[in-house]
NUDREN-523945 format. One line per 4 residues: number of its first residue (from 1); for each residue x, y, z of C-alpha. Coordinates in pm, 1 decimal, decimal comma, always signed. Layout:
NUM	X:Y:Z | ...
This chain:
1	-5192,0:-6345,0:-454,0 | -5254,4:-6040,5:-243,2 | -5031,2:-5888,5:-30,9 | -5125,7:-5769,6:+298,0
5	-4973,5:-5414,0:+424,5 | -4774,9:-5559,9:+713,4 | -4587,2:-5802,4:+475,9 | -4483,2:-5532,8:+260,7
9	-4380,8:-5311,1:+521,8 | -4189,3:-5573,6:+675,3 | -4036,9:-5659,1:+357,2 | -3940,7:-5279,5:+280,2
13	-3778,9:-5280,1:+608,8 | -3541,2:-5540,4:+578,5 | -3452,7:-5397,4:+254,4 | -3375,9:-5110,8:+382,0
17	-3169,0:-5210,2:+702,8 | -2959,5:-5478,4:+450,5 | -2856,4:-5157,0:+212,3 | -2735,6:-5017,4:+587,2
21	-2542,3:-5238,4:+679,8 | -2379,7:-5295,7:+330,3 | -2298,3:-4946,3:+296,7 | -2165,5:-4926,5:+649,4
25	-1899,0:-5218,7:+556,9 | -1672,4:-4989,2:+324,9 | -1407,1:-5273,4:+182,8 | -1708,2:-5575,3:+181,9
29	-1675,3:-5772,0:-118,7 | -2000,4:-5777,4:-322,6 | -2133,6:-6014,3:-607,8 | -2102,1:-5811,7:-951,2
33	-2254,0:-5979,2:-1258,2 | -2158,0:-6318,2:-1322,3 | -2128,9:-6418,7:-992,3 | -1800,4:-6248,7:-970,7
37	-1688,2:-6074,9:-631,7 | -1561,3:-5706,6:-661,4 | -1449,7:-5478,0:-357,6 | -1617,6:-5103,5:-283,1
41	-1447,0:-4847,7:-125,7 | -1499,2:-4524,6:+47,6 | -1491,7:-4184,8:-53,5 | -1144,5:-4031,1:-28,6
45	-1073,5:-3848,0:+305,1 | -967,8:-3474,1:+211,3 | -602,7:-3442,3:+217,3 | -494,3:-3294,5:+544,1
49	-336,9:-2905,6:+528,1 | -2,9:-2887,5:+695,8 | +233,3:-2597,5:+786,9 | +538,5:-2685,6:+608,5
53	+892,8:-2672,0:+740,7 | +999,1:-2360,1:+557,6 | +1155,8:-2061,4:+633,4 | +1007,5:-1753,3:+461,3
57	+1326,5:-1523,1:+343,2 | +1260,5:-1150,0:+206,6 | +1459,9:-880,9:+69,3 | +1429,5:-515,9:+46,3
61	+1532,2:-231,9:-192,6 | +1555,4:+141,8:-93,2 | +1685,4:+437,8:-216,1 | +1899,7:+723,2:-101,2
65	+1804,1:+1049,2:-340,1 | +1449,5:+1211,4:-425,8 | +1078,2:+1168,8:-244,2 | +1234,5:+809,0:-117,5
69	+1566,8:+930,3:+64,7 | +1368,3:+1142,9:+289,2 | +1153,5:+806,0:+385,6 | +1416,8:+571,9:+351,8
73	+1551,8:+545,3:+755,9 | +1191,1:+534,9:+885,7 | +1097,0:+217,0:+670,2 | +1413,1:+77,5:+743,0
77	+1364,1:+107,4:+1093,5 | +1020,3:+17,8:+1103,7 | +1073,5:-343,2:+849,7 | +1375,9:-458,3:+1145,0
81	+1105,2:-378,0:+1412,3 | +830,1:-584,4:+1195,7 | +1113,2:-875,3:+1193,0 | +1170,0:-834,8:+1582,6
85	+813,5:-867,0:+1616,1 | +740,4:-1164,1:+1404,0 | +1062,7:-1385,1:+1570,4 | +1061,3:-1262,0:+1920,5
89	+707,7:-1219,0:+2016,6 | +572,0:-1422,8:+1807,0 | +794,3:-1708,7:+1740,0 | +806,8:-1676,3:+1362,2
93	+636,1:-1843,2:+1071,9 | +572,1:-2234,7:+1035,0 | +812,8:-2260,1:+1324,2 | +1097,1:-2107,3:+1185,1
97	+1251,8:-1730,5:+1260,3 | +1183,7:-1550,0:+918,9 | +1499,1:-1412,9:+772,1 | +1483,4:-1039,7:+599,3
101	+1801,4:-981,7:+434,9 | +2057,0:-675,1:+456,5 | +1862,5:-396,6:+318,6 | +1994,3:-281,9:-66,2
105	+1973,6:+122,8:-109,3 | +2022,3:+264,9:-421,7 | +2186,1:+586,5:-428,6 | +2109,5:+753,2:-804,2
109	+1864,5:+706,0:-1050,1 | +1893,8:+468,3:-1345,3 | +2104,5:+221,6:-1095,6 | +2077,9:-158,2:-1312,4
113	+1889,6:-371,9:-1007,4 | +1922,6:-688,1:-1217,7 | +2230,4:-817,3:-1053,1 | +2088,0:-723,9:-697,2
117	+1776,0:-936,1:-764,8 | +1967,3:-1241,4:-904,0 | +2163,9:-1234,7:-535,2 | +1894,2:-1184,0:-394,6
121	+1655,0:-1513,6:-539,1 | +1982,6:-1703,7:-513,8 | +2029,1:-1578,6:-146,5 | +1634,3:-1790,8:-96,1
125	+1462,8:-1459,2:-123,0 | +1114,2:-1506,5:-252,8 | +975,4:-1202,9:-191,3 | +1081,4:-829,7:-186,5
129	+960,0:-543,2:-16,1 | +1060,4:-171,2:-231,0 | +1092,6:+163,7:-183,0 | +1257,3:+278,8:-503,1
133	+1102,2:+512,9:-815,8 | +866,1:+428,3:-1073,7 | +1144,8:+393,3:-1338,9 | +1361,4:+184,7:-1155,8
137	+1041,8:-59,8:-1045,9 | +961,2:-94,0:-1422,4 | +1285,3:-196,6:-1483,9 | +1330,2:-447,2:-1204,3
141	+1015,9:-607,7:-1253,0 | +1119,3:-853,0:-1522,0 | +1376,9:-986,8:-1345,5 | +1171,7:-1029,7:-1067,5
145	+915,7:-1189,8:-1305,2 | +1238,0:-1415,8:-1403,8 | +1294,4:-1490,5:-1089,1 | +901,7:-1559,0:-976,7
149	+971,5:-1315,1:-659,3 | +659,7:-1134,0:-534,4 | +706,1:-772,5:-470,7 | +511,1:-529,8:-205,0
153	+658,6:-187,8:-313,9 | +541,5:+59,4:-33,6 | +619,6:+456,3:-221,8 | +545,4:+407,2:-594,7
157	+206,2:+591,7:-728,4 | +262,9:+656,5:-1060,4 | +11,4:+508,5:-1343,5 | +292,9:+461,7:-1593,3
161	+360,3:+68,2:-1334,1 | +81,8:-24,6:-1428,2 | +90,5:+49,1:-1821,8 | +1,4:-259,8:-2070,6
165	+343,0:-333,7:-2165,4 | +484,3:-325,9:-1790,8 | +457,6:-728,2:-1684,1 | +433,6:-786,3:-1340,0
169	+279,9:-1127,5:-1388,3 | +60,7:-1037,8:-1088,0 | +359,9:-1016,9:-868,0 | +344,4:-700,8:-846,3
173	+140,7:-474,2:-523,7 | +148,1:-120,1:-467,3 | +58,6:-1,5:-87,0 | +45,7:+341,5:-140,5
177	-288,4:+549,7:-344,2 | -232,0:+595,9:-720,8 | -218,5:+915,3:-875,5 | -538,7:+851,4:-1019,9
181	-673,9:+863,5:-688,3 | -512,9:+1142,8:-581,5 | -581,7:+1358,8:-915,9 | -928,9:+1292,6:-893,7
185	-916,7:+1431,7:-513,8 | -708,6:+1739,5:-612,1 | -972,0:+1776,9:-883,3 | -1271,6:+1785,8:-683,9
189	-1094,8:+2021,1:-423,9 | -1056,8:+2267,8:-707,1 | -1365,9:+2227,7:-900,9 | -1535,8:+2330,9:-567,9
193	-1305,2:+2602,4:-461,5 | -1237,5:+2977,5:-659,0 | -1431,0:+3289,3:-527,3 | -1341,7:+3631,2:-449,4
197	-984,3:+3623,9:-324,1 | -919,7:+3279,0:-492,7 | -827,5:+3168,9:-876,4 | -1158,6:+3026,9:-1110,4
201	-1319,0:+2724,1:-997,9 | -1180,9:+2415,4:-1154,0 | -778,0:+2574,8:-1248,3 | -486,5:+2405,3:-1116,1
205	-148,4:+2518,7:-1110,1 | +126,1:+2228,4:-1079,1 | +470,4:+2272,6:-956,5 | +641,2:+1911,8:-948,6
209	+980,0:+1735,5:-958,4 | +1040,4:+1599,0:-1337,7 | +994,9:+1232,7:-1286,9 | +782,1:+953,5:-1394,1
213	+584,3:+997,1:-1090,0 | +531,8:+1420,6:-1160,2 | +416,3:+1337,7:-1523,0 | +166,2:+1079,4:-1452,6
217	+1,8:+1345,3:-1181,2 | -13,6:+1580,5:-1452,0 | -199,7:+1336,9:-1727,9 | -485,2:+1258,9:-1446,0
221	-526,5:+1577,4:-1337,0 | -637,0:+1667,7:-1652,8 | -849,6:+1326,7:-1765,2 | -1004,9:+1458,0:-1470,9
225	-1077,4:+1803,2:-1493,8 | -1151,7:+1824,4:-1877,8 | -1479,2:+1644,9:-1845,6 | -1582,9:+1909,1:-1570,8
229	-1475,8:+2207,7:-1778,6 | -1184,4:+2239,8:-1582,6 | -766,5:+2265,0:-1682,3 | -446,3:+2235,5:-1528,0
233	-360,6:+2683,9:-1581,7 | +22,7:+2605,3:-1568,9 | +238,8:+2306,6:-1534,2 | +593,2:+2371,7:-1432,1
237	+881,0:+2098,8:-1365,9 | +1184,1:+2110,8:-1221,7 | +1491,6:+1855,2:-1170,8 | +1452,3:+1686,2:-837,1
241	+1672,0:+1864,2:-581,9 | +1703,6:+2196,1:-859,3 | +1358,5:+2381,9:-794,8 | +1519,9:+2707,6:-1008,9
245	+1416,0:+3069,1:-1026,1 | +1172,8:+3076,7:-666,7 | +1049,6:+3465,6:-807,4 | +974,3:+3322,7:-1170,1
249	+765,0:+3015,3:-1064,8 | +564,4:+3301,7:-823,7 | +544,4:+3487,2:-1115,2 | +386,7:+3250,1:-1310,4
253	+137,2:+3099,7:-1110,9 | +15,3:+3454,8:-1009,6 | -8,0:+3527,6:-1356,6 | -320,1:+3332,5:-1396,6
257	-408,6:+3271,6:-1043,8 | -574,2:+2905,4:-983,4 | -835,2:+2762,1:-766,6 | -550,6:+2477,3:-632,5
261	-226,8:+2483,5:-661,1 | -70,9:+2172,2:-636,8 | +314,7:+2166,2:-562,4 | +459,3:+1796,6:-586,5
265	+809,8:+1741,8:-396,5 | +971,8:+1815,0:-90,5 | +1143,9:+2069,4:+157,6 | +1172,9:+2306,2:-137,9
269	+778,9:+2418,9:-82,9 | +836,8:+2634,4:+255,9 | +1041,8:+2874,3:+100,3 | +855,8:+2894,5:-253,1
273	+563,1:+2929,3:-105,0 | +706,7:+3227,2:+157,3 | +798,4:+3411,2:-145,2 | +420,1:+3354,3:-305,6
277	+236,4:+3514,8:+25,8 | +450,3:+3805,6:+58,7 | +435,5:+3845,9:-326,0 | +5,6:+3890,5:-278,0
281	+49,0:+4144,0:+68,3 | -99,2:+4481,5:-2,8 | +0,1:+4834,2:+182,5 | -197,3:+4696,5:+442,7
285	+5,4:+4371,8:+489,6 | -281,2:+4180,7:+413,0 | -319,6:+3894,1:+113,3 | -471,9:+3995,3:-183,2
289	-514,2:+3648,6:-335,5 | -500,4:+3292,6:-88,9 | -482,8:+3004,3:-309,1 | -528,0:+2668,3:-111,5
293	-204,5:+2437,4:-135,3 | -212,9:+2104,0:-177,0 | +149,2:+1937,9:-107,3 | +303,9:+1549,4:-115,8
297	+414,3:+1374,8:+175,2 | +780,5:+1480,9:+84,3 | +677,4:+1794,2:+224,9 | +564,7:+1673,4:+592,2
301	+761,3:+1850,2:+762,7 | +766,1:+2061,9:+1044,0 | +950,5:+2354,3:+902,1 | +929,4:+2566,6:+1283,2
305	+1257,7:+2321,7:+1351,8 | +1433,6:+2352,9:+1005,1 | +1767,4:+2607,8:+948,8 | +1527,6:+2824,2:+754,4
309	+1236,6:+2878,8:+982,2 | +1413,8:+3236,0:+1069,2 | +1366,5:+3304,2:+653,9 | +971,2:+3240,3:+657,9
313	+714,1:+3494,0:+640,0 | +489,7:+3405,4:+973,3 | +155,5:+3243,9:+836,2 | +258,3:+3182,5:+472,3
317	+191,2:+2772,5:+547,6 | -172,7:+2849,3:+626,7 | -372,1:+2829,3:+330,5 | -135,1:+2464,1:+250,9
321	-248,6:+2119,1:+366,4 | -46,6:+1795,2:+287,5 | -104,3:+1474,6:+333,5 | +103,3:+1109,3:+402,0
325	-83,4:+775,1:+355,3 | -146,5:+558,1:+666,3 | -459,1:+593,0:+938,7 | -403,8:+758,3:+1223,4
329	-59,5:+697,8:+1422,3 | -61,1:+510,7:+1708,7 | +112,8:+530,2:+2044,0 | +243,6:+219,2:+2013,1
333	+349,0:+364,0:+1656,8 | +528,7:+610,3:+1771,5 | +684,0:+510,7:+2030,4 | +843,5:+214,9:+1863,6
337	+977,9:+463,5:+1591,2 | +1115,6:+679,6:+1875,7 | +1281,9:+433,2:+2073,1 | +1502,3:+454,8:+1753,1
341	+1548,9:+834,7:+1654,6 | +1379,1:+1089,3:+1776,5 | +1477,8:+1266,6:+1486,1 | +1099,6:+1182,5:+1360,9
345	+1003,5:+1426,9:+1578,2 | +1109,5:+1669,8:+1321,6 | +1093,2:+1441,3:+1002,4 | +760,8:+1219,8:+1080,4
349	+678,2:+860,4:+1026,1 | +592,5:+883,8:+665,9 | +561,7:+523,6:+502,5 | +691,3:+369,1:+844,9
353	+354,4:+194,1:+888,3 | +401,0:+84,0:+540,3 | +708,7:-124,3:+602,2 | +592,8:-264,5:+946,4
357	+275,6:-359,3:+778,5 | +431,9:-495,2:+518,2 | +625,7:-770,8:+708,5 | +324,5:-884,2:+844,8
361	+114,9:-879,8:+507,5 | +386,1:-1133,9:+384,7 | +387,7:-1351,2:+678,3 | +14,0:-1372,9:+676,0
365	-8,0:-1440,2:+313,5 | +243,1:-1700,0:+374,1 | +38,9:-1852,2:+591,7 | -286,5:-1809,5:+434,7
369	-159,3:-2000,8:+119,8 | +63,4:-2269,2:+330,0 | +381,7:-2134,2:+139,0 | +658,8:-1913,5:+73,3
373	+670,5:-1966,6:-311,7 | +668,5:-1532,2:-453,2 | +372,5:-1637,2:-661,2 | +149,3:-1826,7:-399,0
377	+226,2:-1492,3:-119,6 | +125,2:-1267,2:-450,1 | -174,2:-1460,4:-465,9 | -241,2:-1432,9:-137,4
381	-192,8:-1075,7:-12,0 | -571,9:-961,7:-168,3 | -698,8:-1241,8:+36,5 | -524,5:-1159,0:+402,7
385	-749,1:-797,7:+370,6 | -1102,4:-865,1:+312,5 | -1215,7:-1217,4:+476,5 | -1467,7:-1296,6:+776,2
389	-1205,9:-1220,0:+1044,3 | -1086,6:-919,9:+1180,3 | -776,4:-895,9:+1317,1 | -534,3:-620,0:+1429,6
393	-219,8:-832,4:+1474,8 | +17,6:-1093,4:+1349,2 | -80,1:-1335,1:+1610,4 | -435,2:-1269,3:+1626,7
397	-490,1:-1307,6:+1248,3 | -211,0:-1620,3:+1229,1 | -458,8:-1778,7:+1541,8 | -780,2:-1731,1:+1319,8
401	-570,4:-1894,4:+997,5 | -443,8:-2203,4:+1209,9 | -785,9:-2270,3:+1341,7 | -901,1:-2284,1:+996,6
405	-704,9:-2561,6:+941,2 | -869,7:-2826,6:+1135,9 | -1241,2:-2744,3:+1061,8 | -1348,8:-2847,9:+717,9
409	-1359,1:-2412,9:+573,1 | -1064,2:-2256,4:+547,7 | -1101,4:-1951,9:+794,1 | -1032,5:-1623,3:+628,2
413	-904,5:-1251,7:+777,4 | -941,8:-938,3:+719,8 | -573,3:-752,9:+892,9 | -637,2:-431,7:+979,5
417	-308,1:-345,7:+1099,5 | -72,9:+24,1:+1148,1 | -210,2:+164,8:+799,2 | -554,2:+90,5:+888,2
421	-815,1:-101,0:+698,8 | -729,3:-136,5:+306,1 | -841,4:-348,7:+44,7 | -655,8:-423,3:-327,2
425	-810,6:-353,1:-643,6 | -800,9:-531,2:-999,4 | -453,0:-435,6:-1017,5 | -304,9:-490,6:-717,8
429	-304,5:-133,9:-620,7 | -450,9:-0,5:-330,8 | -870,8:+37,5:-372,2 | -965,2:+171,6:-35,8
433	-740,7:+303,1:+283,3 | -653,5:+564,6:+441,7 | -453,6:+856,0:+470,4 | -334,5:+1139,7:+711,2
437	-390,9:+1508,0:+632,9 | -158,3:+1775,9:+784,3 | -147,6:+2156,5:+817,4 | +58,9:+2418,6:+968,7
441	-13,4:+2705,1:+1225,5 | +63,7:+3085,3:+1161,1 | +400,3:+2995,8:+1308,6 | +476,9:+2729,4:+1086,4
445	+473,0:+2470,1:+1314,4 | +317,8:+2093,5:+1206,3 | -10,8:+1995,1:+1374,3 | -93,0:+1696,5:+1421,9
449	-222,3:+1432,7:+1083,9 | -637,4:+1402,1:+1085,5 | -697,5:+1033,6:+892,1 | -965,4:+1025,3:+624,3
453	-1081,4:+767,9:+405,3 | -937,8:+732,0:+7,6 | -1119,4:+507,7:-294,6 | -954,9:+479,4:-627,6
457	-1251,3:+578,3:-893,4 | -1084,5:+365,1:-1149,1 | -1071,4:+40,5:-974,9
């Protein structure tokens, strides 16, 4: 028999309006094989994502001696105001105040953190912000491992963290650049400098405090200047807060004269290098040799305000440059610091936006992973810095995360907050950010930080 189009199209129709309404009655018993009834059901519905009723509790370890002492008050200050901040303007995390406990400060090197860390985890701390040294980090960390605590350490730069055998058990991030990424931007500074009154292109004298940190500096200067035919002309290392013989260490850099010298510590550069310009004046008064100084953020300091500005030779601070990471300070910045001391005045801000920004890394992280478990905050601090959304603030970036959680994508931010714009590398080490760059006039006196951009080569 033939079919006729209309019949089949009718047919085809019905067909297809009986599958819709089947498939629009989700429970509807059916007829299987055999006659027998079985039941269909729906897809799942994705499980709703819920703030949970937690309160997010960190610690924090400083220290009292070295590079960190000189920092220590201005993080302090500037974590308390990041607390203030998160509870009082913005009404916490999850709906709960977040609780930073009473800050530990170690006062010597060696000092056994272990026991400090156990009151810590025990006291609900998940996660710990640091300021301490390289050795003392390496030692902490497997206790914090232990203890599944994340840790944002804001000071620590030296390579020797992040050696094989250390295991941070990706707990571990580092906020400030690596010495590989400053060595290989000492090196390029001195494989393009020399000339007439300077050292030959590509030498670098050192001059640093003997610690974990000092080495590591030394090793990548000189994986990065031996491929470029460059060395490191003298290394010389001294016990922190003992720089020695001032006229000796002249001596000896003068004895080979480099293209960079590179002087790694603290206050104890003004007067050293006083004694190096009026060791190259002529009859005349007049520098024979200017070698370019490169100096640590230990030595931000505007030395036109110190006891021993009367001792300095006018203009021997002008061939030096230093630096401090962080973008540009802002008003806001400053003035919260202020408000506090305005002792930074004379000391600077150095790693201050580094424990504000801190706080608020943790909090978003927090938020971006729906916890306060150390290992899902770890996990989620890389993620908080390079998403879709922009954001400058805690509540502006917290806004863009809780929106997220009604749409069917998870919203992601990028914070961009009082450090400026960074992003983590394989490690957990800082890849990109920024950092300020200072100098001094003839009379000593500390102008003002220019930011400019860092990479790490190596991540």
């Amino acid at each position: 028999m033939t079919v006729r189009r209309r019949d089949l199209v009718r047919s085809l129709g019905v067909g297809v309006l009986g599958a819709g309404l089947l498939s629009a009655c989700g429970n509807m018993p059916v007829r299987g094989r055999g006659g027998r009834r079985r039941t269909t059901t729906t897809a799942p519905e994705p499980t709703k994502l819920e703030e949970p009723d937690a309160t997010l509790v960190i610690g924090q370890i400083g220290a009292s001696y070295g590079r960190m002492g000189k920092a220590e008050d201005a993080i302090r200050i500037a974590i308390d105001e990041a607390r203030i901040d998160v509870n009082s303007r913005w009404k916490g995390l999850f709906g709960n105040e977040i609780s930073i406990l009473g800050r530990e400060v170690m006062t010597e090197p060696g000092q056994d953190l272990a026991p400090i860390i156990e009151d810590l985890a025990d006291r609900g701390a998940t996660v710990v912000i640091t300021s301490i040294d390289e050795e003392s980090l390496i030692g902490a960390m497997p206790t914090f491992v232990e203890r599944g605590m994340a840790v944002v350490d804001l000071m620590s730069s030296g390579m020797t963290v992040r050696d094989a055998e250390v295991q941070t058990a990706n707990l571990l991030v580092r906020l400030s650049p690596n010495e590989r990424t400053l060595a290989a931007w000492y090196a390029e500074m001195a494989l393009d400098g020399g000339g007439d009154r300077g050292g030959t292109a590509g030498h670098v004298a050192l001059i640093s405090e003997d610690t974990a940190q000092g080495r590591s500096l030394a090793y990548e200067l000189q994986q990065r200047l031996q491929p470029n035919n460059g060395k490191l002309v003298s290394e010389q290392f001294y016990a922190p807060g003992d720089f020695g013989d001032v006229g000796a260490r002249v001596k000896k850099v003068l004895k080979k004269p480099p293209a960079l010298l590179v002087l790694n510590g603290g206050a104890e550069a003004a007067p050293f290098l006083s004694a190096l310009y009026k060791a190259t004046l002529d009859e005349g008064q007049r520098p024979k040799i200017e070698i370019p100084t490169r100096l640590s953020p230990g030595s931000v300091i505007d030395f036109s305000r110190e006891p021993i500005a009367k001792d300095l030779a006018p203009e021997c601070l002008t061939k030096a440059t230093a630096f401090e990471p962080g973008a540009a300070l802002t008003a806001d910045h400053e003035n919260m610091m202020l408000r506090q001391s305005r002792e930074f005045l004379r000391t600077g801000y150095g790693y201050s936006q580094h424990g504000y920004d801190a706080v608020m890394m943790i909090c978003l992280a927090a938020q971006h992973a729906l916890s306060v478990e150390g290992t899902a905050i770890a996990a989620g601090l890389p993620a908080i810095l390079t998403g879709s959304e922009k954001c400058t603030d805690y509540e502006m970036c917290r806004s863009h995360l809780r929106q997220g959680l009604s749409g069917k994508d998870r919203t992601t931010i990028a914070y961009n907050g009082r450090m400026g714009a960074v992003e983590l590398g394989p490690q957990a080490d800082i890849r990109t950010g920024e950092l300020r760059e200072y100098s001094w006039t003839e009379a000593n006196v500390l102008a003002p930080g220019n930011a400019t951009g860092f990479e790490d080569p190596g991540a």
